[in-house]
C-alpha positions as CSV (number, residue, x, y, z in Angstrom):
1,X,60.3,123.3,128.5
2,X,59.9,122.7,132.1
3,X,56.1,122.8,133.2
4,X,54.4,123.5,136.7
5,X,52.9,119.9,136.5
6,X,57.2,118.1,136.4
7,X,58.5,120.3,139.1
8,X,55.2,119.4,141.6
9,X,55.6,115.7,140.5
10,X,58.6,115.4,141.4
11,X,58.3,117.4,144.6
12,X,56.3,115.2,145.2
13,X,57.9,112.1,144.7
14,X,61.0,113.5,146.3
15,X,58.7,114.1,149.8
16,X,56.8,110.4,149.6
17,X,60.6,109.1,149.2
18,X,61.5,110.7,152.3
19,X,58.4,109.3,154.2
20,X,59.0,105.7,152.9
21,X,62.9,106.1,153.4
22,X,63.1,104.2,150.2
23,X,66.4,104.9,148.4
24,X,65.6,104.4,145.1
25,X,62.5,106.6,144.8
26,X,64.9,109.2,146.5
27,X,67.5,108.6,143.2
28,X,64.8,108.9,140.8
29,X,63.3,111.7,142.4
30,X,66.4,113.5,142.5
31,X,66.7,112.7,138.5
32,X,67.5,109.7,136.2
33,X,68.9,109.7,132.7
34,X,68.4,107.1,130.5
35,X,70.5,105.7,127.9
36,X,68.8,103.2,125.7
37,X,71.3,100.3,124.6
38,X,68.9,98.5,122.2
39,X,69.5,98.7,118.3
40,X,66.3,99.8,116.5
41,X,64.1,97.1,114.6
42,X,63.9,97.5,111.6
43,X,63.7,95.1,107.9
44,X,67.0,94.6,106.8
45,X,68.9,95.0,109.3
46,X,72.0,92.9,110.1
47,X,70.8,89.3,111.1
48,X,73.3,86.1,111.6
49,X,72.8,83.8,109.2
50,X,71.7,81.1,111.7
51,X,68.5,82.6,112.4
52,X,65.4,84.1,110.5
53,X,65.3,87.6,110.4
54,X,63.1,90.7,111.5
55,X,60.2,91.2,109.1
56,X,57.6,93.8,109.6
57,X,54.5,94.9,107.3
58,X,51.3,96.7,108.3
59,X,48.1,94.3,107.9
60,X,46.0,96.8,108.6
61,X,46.2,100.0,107.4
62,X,44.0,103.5,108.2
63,X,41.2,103.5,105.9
64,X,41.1,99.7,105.4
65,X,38.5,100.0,107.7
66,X,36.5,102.9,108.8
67,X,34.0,103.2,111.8
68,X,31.1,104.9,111.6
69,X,32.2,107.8,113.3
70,X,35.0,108.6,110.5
71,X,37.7,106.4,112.8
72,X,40.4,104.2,111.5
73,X,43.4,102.2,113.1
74,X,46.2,100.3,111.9
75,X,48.3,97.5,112.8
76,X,50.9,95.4,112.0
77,X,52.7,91.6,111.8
78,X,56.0,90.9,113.3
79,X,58.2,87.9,112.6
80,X,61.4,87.5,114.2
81,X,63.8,84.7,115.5
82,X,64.3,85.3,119.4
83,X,67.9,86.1,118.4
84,X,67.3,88.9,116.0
85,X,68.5,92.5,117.3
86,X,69.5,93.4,120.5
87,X,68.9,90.4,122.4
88,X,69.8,88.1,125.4
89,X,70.7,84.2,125.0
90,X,69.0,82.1,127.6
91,X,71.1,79.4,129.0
92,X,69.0,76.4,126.5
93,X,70.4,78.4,123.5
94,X,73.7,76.2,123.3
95,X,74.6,72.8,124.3
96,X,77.7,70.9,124.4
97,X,78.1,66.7,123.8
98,X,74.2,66.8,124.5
99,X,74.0,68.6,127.9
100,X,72.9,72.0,128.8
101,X,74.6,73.9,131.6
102,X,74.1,72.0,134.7
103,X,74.1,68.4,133.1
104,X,71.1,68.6,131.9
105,X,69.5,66.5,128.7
106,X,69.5,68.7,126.1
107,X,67.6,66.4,124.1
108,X,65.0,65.8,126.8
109,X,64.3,69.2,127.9
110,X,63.3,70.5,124.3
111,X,60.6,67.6,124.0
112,X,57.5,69.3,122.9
113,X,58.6,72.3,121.4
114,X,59.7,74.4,124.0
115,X,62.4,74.0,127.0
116,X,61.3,72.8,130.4
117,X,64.4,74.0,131.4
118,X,66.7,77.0,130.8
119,X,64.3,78.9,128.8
120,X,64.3,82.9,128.5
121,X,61.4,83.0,130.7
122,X,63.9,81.5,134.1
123,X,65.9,84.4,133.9
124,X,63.9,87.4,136.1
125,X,63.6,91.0,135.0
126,X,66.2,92.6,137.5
127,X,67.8,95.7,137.9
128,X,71.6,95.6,138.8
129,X,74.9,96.6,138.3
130,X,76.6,97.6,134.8
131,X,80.2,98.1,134.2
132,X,81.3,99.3,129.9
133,X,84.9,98.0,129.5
134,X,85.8,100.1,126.6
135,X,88.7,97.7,124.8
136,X,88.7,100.2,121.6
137,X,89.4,102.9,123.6
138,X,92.0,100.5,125.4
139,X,93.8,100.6,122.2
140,X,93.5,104.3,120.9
141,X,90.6,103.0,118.2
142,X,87.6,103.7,116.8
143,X,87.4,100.2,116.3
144,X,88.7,97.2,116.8
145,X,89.8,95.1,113.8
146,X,87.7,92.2,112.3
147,X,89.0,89.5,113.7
148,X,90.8,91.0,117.1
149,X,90.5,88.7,119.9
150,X,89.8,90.5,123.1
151,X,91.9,88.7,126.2
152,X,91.6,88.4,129.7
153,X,94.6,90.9,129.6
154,X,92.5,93.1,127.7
155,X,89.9,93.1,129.8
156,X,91.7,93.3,133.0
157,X,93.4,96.8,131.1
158,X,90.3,98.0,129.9
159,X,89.0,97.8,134.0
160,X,91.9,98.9,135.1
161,X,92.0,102.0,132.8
162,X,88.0,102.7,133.3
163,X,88.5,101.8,137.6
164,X,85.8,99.9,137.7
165,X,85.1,96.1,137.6
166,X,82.5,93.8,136.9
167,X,80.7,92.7,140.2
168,X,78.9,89.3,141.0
169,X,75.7,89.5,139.6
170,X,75.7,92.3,137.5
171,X,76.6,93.1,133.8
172,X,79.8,93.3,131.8
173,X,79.3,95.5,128.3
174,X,82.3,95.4,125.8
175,X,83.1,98.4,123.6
176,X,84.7,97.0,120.1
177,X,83.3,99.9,118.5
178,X,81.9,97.5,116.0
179,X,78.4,99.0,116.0
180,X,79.7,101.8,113.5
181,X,79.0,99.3,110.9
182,X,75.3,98.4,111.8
183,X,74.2,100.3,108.9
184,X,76.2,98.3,106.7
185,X,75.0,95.0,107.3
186,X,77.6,93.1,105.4
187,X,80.8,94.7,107.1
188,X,78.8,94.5,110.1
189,X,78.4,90.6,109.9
190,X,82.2,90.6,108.9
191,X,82.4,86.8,107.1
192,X,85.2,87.6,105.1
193,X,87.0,90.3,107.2
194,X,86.2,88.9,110.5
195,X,84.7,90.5,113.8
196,X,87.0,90.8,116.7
197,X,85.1,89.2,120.3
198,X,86.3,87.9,123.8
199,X,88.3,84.8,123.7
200,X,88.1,81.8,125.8
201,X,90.7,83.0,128.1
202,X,88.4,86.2,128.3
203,X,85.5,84.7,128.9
204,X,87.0,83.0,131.5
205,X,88.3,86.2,133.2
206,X,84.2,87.2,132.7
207,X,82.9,84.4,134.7
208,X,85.5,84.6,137.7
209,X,83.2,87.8,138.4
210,X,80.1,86.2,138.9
211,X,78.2,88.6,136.5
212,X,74.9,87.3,135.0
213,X,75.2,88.5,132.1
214,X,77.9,89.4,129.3
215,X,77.4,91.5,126.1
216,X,78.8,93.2,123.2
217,X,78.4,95.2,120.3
218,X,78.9,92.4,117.6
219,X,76.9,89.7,116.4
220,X,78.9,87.1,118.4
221,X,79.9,88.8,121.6
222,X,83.2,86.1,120.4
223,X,85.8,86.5,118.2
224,X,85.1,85.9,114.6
225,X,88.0,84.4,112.5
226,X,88.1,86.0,108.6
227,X,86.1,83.7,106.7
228,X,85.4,81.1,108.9
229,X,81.8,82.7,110.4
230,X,80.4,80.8,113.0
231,X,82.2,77.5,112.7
232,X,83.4,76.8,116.1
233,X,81.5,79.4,119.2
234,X,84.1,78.4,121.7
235,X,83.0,81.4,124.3
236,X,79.5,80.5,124.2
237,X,80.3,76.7,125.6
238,X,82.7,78.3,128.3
239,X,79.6,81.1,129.5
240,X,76.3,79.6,128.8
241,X,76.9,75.6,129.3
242,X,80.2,75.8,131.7
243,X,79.2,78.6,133.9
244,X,75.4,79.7,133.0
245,X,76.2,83.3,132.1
246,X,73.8,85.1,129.6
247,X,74.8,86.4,126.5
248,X,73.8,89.9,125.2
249,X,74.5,90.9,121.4
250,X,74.0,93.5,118.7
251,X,74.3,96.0,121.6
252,X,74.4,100.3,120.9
253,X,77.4,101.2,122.7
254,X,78.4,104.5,121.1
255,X,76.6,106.9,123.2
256,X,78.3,105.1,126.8
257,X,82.0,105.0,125.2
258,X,81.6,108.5,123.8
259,X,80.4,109.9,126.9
260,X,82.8,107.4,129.2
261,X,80.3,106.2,131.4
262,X,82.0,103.5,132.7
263,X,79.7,102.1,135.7
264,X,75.8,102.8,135.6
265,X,72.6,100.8,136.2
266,X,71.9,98.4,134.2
267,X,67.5,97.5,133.2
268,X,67.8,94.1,132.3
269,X,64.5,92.6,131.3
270,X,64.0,89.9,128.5
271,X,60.7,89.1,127.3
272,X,58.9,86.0,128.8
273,X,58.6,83.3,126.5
274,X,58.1,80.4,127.7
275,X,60.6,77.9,126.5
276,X,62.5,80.2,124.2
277,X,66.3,80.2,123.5
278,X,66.7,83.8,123.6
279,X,64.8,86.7,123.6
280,X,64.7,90.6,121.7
281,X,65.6,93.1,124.4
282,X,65.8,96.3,124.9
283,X,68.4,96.9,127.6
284,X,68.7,100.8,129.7
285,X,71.6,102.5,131.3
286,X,70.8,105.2,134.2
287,X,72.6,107.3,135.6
288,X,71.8,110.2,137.6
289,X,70.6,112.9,136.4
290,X,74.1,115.2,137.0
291,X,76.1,113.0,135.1
């Protein structure tokens, strides 16, 4: 239900927009939908096996402890590895012969604990431009095959079919339709059937766009050969050491696909760790509020 109090507030943003002349009060005046892209934390919940997983318990709970006005609270612990959900790889997350992207001393730059350089906390909260290449779709699938490796031809169809492409500086999203199977974690992972991902040639075709960013609805974001896991992470060399382009994984692309949003804004906004390889993220499409 619509109250009094909504439709004045946004009167009145809608008149302080037009006094500014600022655009993007004006669009979110005129109405803003957001999709959340973020998988929900939760215990159990698939996790690669190269990094501790998501553990939550209360440590407090109500009636632990009781004020004297009849009050209580409760609270919690949280454990997680920094690539453990929906999350974002910063650029120190992968090295190749010793160097980071840029030539930089892998070795040197994680003295101490943390990275000087190329940590989660360099890349900046921004808000920019998000295309969904929807490669299941491409082929006529709810989803893609374990072990499908996504090309640069795919991709180019995929952008050509949706008629949109990535930009410089913004986000590409790929639609394997893999996130059906987050509630299974084992097919989900995919060790023994595979996981189908961009190959090198793809994420080739990714980085002549300039995005900043790359992500998928898998694990990997790369192809995943049956029974091989995460032996050899070829697409992670090519985008985060080559040409220092983030990686985004364990994305929720069902409600985009579904709907065939193709191009939207795109929230993109790790948390700032200082020194960390990756970070938990909770990434937001918007689109106005017609769509």
């Amino acid at each position: 239900m619509t109250r009094i109090s909504d439709v004045t507030e946004a009167a009145d943003a809608a008149g302080e927009s037009r006094r500014t002349g600022d655009p993007l009060l004006a669009a979110v005046a005129a109405g803003v939908e957001t999709i959340d892209l973020a998988q929900p934390l939760a215990v159990g919940m698939p996790c690669s096996p190269n990094h501790p997983g998501f553990r939550m318990v209360l440590s407090r709970r109500h009636g632990d402890m009781i004020r004297e006005d009849g009050g209580s609270a409760a609270n919690e612990v949280i454990v997680t590895g920094g690539h453990v959900g929906t999350h974002i790889d910063a650029l120190a997350h992968v090295s190749q012969d010793g160097l980071l992207h840029g030539g930089l001393d892998a070795a040197q730059a994680q003295t101490g604990g943390a990275f000087t350089v190329h940590g989660i906390d360099a890349l900046r909260p921004r808000l920019c431009h998000g295309v969904l290449l929807d490669v299941a779709k491409l082929h006529g699938v709810e989803r893609l095959p374990g072990g499908y490796g996504i090309t640069a031809e795919d991709l180019a169809a995929a952008a050509e079919q949706s008629g949109t492409r990535p930009r410089p500086g913004g986000v590409c999203l790929v639609n394997t339709g893999w996130s059906t199977l987050w509630s299974d974690p084992r097919r989900y992972l995919g060790h023994d059937s595979g996981v189908p991902g961009v190959t090198p040639d793809g994420a080739r075709w990714l980085a002549r766009h300039e995005i900043v960013a790359a992500g998928a609805d898998t694990s990997a974001f790369e192809q995943v050969h049956p029974g091989r896991g995460h032996a050899t992470l070829p697409v992670h060399r090519i985008l985060l050491v080559e040409h220092g382009t983030h990686i985004i994984e364990h994305l929720r692309l069902g409600e985009l696909a579904a709907r065939g949003l193709a191009e939207f804004a795109f929230v993109l906004a790790p948390l700032n760790i200082v020194g960390a390889t990756g970070s938990p993220l909770r990434p937001l499409a918007l689109v106005s509020g017609d769509r």
